[in-house]
N, C-alpha and C positions, 0 to 999 in steps of 0.2 A: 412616459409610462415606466410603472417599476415591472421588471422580472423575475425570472432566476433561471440562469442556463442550465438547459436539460442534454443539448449535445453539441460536440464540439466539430467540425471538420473540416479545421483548419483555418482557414481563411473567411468561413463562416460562422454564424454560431445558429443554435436554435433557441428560444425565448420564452419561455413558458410565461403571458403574463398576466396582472389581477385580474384580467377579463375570461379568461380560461381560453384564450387563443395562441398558439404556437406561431411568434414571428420567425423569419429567417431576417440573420441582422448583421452586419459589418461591425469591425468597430473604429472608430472615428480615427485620422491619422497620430494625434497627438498623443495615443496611448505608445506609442513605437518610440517616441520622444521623452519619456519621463524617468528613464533612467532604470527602468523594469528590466532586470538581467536576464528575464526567462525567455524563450522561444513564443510560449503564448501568454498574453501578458492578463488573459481571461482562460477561464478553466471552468469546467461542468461543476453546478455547485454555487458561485458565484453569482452575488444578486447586481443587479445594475440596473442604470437607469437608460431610455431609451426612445427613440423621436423616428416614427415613419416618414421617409424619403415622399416628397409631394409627389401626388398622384402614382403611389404606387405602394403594395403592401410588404415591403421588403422595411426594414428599419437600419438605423444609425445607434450604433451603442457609446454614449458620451460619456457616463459616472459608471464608476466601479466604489462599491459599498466595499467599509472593511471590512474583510476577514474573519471569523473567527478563530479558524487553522488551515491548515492547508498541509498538503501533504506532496514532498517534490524529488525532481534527480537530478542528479547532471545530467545533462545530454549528452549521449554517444559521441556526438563528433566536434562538440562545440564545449570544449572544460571550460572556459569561462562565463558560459550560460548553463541554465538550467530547463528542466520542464515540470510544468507546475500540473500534477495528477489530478488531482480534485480538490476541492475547498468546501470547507462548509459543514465537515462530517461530524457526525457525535461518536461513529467508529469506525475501524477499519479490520476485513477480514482479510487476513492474508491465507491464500487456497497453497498448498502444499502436498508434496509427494512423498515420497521413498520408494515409489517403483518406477514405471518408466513416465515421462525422465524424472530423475529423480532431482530434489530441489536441496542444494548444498545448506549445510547448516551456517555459513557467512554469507550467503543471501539472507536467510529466515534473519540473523541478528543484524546485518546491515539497513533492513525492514525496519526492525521493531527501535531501532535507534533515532531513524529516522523519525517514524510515529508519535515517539518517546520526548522529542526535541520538540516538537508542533505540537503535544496535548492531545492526544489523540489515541484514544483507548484501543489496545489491538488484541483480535484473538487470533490462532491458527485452525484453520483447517486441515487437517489431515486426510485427505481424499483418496480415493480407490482403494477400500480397504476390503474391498472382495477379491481382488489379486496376493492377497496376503494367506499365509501358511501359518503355522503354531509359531515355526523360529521365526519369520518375521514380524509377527503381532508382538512378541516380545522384543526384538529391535523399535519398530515405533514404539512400546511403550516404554523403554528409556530415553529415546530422543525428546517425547510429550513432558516425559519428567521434568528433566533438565530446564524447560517452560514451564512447566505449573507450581515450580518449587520457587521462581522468584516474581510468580504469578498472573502469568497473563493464562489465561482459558484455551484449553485445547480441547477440540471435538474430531476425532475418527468416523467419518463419514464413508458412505459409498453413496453415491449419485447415482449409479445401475440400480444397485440394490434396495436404494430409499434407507438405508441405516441410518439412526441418529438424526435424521430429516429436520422432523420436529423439533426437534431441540432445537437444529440452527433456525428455524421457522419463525420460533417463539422471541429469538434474540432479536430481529429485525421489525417486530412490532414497535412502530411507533418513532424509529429513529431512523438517521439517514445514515447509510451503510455503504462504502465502498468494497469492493471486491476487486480483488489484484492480487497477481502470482505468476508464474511462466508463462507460455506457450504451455499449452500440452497438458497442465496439471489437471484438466478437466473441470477447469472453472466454468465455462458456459455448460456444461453437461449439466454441473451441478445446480447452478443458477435454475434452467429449464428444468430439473427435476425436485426444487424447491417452489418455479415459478411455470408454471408447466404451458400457461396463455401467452408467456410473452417469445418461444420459439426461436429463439436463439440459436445461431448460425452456430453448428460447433467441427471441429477436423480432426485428423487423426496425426500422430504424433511418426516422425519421421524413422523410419528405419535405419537407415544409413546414419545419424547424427544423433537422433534419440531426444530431440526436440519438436515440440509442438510446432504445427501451424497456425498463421496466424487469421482466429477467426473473426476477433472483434476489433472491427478497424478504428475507431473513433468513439470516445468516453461518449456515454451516455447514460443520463438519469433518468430512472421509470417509476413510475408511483405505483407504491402498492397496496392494493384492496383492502387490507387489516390496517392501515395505515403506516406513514413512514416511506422513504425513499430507497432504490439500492443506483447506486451507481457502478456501472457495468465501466471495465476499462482491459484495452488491450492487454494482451499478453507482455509480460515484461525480459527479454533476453538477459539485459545488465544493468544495474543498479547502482550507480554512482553516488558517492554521498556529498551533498550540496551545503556549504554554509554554514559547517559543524566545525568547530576551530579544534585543534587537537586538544591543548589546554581544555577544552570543556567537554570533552567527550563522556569521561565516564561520568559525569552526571546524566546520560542516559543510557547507561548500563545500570541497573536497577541494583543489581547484587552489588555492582562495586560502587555505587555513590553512598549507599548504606555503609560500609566501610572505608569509605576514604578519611574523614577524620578519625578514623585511628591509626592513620601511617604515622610515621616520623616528622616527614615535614608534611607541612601545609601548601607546596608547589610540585607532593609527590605526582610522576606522571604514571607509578605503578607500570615501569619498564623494568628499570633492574637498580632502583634505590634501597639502599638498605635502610629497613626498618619500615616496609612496605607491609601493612596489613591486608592488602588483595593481594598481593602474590603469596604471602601465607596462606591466604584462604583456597588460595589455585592448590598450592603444597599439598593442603590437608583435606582435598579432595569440596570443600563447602563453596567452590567457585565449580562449575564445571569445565575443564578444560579448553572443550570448543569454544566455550564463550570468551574465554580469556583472549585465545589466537584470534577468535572475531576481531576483538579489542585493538590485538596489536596491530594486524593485518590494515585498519580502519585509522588508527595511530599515527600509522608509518605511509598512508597515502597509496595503500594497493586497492587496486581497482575488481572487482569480482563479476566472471560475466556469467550466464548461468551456464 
């Protein structure tokens, strides 16, 4: 039978299939054999194929269909593997802060590099924006700038408040939507207060550290009434970037692939070659600075935790 995995945990998966019945299902030993660098070599999102274990309603997952995109990290403890987030999306929202805890501007671009390399359309959220004052509404609204000037969508939301709701409401019609961001950024609040029947487990953010707790243990896909999927995923501490060679990076930097043929050379790495039309544009203010340090930080192999 064909599926498509709705949730992940671990060592099992859940199987949404044409029948409209939810299996729980292993997957077969030879998937651990094929040379799959990732931790789980299946991810929420991913369609497959799949044979119930005789006389009993548990199943065997034998075929994994390709891909369209997928979206991935290195693993915490494991740099020569990865772990593969969801697959399957048409986009990805990434939930973000500036208050507590606040979410580093080389996470938000270590994100969107990643999304950027896999196809994978991303907007930001900007959440809790009822904790915010006159000067800090103008602080996010230059951080939102900085993002909608080389154009990915930003919405200033409050989940308490219901601000902006709809808007994000309207985006989610009809396509499959990941959501992912810290601990703590208020992503399940939000979720629950966009999706208010599905009740989602949410915590409070730690005093002493100033990080979230973690309330979503295991990626899961929920279908939603106006149609479309949202895929719900843990909280993310650190963000390692997977499978991106330096050489090729700023081809997903949006602002600096758009100018790299006009450096000097053609193997410029926009470090510090002369006749570097991105580091001009850093110069003259048309690169925004953070993004540049994203760059190099990501460049030079530093790792970012949140």
């Amino acid at each position: 039978m064909r599926g498509l995995i709705i949730k992940s945990t671990g060592s099992w998966y859940q199987v949404h299939a044409a029948d409209g019945v939810n299996y729980d299902c292993r997957i077969k030993g030879k998937f651990r054999i094929q040379g799959i660098q990732t931790t789980n070599p299946i991810a929420v999102g991913d369609e497959v194929e799949f044979e119930l274990e005789p006389n009993s309603d548990k199943g065997i997952i034998d075929k994994l269909y390709e891909r369209k995109n997928y979206i991935i990290r290195k693993s915490i403890n494991l740099s020569k593997q990865a772990q593969i987030i969801a697959a399957n999306m048409d986009q990805a929202f990434l939930v973000v802060t500036l208050a507590s805890p606040r979410t580093s501007l080389g996470f938000i671009d270590r994100f969107l590099a990643t999304a950027e390399a896999y196809c994978i359309p991303a907007v930001l959220i900007f959440n809790k924006l009822d904790l915010f004052h006159e000067e800090g509404l103008a602080v996010l609204a230059d951080y939102a700038a900085i993002y909608e000037n080389i154009g990915y969508p930003c919405y200033a939301v409050s989940a308490l408040k219901g601000t902006s709701l709809p808007l994000v409401k309207e985006l989610l019609k009809d396509k499959t939507t990941l959501f992912s961001g810290h601990s703590g950024v208020g992503k399940s609040s939000l979720i629950n207060a966009l999706l208010p029947w599905m009740e989602i487990k949410t915590g409070d953010v730690s005093e002493a550290t100033d990080k979230g707790q973690h309330t979503t243990t295991f990626a899961e896909m929920h279908t939603l009434p106006f149609g479309g999927y949202l895929i719900d995923t843990p909280g993310i501490r650190e963000l390692g970037i997977f499978d991106i060679r330096p050489e090729e990076l700023g081809h997903y930097f949006r602002e600096i692939r758009d100018l790299m043929n006009e450096c000097r050379f053609n193997n410029c790495r926009h470090v510090n070659e002369p006749g570097c039309a991105v580091m001009k544009a850093v110069e003259n203010d048309d690169i925004a600075l953070s993004r540049y340090e994203s760059y190099l930080s990501i460049y030079h192999g530093n790792e970012t935790r949140a």
